[in-house]
N, C-alpha and C positions, 0 to 999 in steps of 0.2 A: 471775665470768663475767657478762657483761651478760646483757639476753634476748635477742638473735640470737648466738651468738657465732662466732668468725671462725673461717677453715678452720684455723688454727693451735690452735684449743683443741675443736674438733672433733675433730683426729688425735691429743692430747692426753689427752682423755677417750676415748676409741675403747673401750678396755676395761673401762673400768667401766658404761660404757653400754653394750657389749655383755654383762656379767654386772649388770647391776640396782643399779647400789652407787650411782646418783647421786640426787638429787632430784627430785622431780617438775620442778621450777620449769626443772635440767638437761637433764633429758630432753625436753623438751617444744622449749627450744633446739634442743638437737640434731636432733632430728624435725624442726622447719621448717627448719634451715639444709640436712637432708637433701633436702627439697624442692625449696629452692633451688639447691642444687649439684652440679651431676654427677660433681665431682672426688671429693669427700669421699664418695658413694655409693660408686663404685669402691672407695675407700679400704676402706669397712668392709665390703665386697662382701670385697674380697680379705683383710680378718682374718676373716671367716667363713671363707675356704675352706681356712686354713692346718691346722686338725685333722686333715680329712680328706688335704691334699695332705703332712702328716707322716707320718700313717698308711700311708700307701701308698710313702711312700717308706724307709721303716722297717721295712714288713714283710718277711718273710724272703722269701727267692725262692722262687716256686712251681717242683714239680718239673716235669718234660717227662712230656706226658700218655701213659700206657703205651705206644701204638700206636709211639710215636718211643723209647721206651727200648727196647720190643723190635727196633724197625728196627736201634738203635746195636750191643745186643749180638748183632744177626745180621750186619751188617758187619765187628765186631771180631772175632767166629770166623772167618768167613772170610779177614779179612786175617792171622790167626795160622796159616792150613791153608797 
């Protein structure tokens, strides 16, 4: 990789430069090409936020907060009466 390097090995390296695994002389590219470009920003904007938008899309469904289960199960006696 030269020392600037192009947005194609900035989205290339994304993940080891986001877990620490390159070299200085790497990261150092990276950081100023991050400077220069908005595109590649975005880029590893949006691999940062993939944990969290897994997470939440993964977790189990919250239940309905008591005030609405009790509303459901005093509608459903009533439509049984």
């Amino acid at each position: 990789m030269s020392l600037l390097p192009s947005c194609k090995d900035v989205q290339s390296l994304a993940t080891e430069y986001q877990e620490g695994h390159l070299s200085f002389s790497d990261r150092f590219g990276i950081r100023v090409h991050l400077l220069l470009c908005w595109a590649c920003r975005a880029f590893i904007r949006g691999l940062e936020a993939l944990p969290g938008i897994t997470k939440r899309a993964l977790a189990p469904p919250g239940g309905a907060p008591p005030e609405a289960q009790k509303a459901l199960a005093a509608t459903l006696k009533r439509l049984k009466s």
